[in-house]
C-alpha distance (Angstrom), angle and dihedral (degrees) to the residues before:
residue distance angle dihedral
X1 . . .
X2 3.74 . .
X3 4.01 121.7 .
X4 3.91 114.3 -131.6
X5 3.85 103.0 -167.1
X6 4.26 107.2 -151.7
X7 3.76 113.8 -146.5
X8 4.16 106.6 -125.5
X9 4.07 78.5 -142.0
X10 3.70 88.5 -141.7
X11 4.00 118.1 152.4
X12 3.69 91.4 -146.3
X13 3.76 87.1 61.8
X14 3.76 127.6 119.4
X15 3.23 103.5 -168.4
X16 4.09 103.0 29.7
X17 4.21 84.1 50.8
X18 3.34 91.7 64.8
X19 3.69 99.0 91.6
X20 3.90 87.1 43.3
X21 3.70 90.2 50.3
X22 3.70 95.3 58.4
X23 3.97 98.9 42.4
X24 3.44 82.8 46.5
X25 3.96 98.5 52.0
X26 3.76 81.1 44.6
X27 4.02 101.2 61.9
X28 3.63 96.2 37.1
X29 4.33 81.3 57.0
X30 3.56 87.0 56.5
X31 3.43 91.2 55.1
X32 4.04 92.7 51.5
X33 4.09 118.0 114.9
X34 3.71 122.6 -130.5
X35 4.23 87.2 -107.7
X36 3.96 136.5 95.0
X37 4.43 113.0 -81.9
X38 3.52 128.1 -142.1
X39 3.30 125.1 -145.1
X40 3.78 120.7 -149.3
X41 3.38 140.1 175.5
X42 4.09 133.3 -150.5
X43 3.69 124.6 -165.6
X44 4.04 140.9 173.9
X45 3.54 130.8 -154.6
X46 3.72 124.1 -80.9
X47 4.29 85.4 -125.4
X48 3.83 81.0 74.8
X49 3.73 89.4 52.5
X50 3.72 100.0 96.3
X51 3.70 92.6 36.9
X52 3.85 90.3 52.2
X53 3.69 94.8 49.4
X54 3.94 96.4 59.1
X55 3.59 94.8 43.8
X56 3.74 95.7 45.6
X57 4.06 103.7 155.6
X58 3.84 84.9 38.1
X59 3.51 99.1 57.0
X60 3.90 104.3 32.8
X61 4.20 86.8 54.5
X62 4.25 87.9 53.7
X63 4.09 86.5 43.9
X64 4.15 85.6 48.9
X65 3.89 87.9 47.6
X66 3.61 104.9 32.2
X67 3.66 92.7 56.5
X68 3.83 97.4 43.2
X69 4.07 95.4 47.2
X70 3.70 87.2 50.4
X71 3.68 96.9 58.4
X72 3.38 95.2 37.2
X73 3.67 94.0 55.7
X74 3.59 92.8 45.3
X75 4.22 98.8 42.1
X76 4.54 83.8 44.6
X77 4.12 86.6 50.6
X78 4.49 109.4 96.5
X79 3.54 84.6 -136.7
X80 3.56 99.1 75.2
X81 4.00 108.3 1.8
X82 3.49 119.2 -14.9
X83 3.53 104.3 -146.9
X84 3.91 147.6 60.1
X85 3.85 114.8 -84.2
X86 3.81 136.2 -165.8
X87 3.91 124.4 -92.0
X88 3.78 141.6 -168.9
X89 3.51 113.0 171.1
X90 3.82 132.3 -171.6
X91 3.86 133.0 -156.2
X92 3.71 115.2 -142.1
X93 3.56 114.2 -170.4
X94 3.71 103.0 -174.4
X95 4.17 140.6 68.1
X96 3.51 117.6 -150.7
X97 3.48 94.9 -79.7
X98 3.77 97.0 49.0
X99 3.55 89.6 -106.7
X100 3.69 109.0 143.7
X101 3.74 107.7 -96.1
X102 3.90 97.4 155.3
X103 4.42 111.3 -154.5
X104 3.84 145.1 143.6
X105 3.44 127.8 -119.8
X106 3.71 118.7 -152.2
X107 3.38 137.3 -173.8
X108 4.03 114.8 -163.8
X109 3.19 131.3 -176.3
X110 3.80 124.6 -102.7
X111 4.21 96.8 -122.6
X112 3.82 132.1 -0.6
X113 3.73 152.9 -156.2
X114 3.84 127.6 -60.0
X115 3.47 121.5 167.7
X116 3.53 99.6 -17.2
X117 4.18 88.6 -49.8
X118 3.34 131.5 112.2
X119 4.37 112.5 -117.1
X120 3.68 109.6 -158.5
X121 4.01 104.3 -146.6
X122 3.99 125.5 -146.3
X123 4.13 108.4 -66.8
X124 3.65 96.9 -134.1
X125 3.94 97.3 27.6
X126 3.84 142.3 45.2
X127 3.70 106.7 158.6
X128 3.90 138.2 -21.6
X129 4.24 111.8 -83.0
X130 4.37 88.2 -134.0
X131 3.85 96.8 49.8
X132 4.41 78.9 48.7
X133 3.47 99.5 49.0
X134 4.34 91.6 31.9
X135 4.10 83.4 57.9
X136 3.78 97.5 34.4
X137 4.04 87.0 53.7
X138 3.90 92.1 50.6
X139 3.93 99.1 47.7
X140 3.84 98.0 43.4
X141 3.73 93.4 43.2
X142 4.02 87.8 49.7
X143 3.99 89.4 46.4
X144 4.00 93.9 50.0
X145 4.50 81.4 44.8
X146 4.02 77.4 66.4
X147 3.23 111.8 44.0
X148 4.39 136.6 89.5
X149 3.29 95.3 -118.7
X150 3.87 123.3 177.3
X151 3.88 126.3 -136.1
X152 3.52 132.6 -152.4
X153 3.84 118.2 -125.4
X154 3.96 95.4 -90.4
X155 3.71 89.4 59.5
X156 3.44 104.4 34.1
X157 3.56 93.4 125.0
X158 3.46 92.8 68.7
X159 3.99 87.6 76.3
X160 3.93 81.6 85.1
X161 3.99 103.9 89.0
X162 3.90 92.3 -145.4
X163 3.94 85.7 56.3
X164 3.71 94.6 47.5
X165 3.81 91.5 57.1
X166 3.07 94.1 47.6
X167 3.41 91.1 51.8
X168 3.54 94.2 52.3
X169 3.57 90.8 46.9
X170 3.91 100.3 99.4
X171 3.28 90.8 49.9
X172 3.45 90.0 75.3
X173 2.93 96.9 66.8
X174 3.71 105.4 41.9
X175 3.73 125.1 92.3
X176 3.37 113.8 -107.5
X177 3.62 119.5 -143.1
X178 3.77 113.2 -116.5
X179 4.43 127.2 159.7
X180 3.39 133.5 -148.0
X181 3.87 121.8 -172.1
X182 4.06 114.8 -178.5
X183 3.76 109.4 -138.7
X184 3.51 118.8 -70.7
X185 4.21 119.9 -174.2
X186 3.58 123.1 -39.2
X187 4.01 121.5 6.5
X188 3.91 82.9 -136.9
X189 4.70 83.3 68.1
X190 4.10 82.0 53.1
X191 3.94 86.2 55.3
X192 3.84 98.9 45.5
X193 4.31 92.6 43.3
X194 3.25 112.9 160.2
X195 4.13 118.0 -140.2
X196 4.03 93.0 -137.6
X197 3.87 130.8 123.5
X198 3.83 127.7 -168.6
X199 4.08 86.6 53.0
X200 3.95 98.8 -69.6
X201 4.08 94.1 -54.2
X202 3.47 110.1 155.0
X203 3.43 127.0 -146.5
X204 3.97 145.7 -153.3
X205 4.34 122.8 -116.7
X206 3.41 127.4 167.0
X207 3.74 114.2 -155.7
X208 4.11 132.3 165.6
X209 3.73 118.9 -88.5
X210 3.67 92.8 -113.3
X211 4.03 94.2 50.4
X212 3.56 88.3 51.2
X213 4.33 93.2 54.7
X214 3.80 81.5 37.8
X215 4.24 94.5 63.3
X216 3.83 91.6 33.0
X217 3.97 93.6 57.5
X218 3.97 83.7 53.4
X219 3.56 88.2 77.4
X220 3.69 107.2 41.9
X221 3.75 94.7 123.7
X222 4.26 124.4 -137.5
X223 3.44 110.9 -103.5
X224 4.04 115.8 -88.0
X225 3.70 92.9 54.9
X226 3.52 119.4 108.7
X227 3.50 109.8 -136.5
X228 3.83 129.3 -160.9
């Protein structure tokens, strides 16, 4: 007797990813440049949570070009750079409890292109984590101003624009939480990051059956996305 294990194929798939994972890992190294990575992180409030969750493709596409405008703007600006530099970002939709915590993951790299030159940026340093998140803040809140976003019953008085900004208001004033880690080893170690805190410890929870299904389904991703 001989067991043939069949792949369910799914994206949303731990275990039948894995293959796609690696080759995956694998192109994007081919891609790397011989210079140092940074590795940053973008993140919105959880108030935006709900909001984010019924407007899915909406929301993930202002994350996606939020982030990348910001750090464009920032990396193109003389006072810190001075010239364009290379991106692949990331969304990660989970905290380590599968919670939704929606966030990109970029790595940039550590200089850039200027007139057909390559600018080598500052080893340790590329641009200051407040003026990030400060910029990051303004553009996605300004994108989400835009957009036809739906609401779920609990909020449907949001659908009124006054009520929305107003809404939004506080968030204006909140610090939004935004990472920046200088290079550190091989660009490849940017590539295969790890989301984990507390050094990589794992830990045991017990949870129902149903709460488990319920904070899987929160990140079945719209169609279009590429998930890995």
């Amino acid at each position: 007797e001989e067991i043939a294990y069949n792949s369910c194929r799914n994206r949303h798939c731990p275990n039948c990813q894995a293959y796609a994972k690696e080759k995956w890992i694998e192109k994007e190294n081919a891609y790397l440049l011989d210079c140092p990575y940074f590795h940053i992180v973008t993140t919105i409030p959880s108030e935006l949570n709900e909001i984010v969750l019924y407007n899915q493709e909406i929301c993930y596409n202002i994350l996606f070009k939020a982030t990348s405008e910001s750090i464009l703007e920032l990396s193109g600006d003389e006072k810190w750079l001075g010239a364009k530099v290379g991106i692949t970002s990331i969304l990660h939709t989970w905290g380590q409890t599968i919670e939704f915590h929606p966030h990109i993951h970029s790595i940039v790299t550590g200089g850039g292109m200027k007139d057909s030159k390559w600018i080598n940026g500052r080893k340790e340093y590329l641009f200051k984590v407040q003026v990030l998140s400060s910029l990051f803040r303004g553009k996605f809140l300004g994108m989400l101003k835009e957009a036809e976003l739906k609401f779920p019953k609990c909020m449907q008085h949001l659908e009124s624009k006054n009520k929305f900004n107003k809404f939004l208001e506080p968030l204006y004033k909140k610090t939004w939480i935004t990472y920046i880690e200088p290079p550190k080893g091989k660009a490849e170690n940017v590539i295969e990051y790890k989301d984990y805190k507390d050094e990589g410890k794992i830990k045991l929870m017990t949870i129902s059956v149903n709460e488990f299904i319920r904070r899987f389904l929160l990140h079945v991703i719209p169609d279009g996305f590429t998930k890995i």
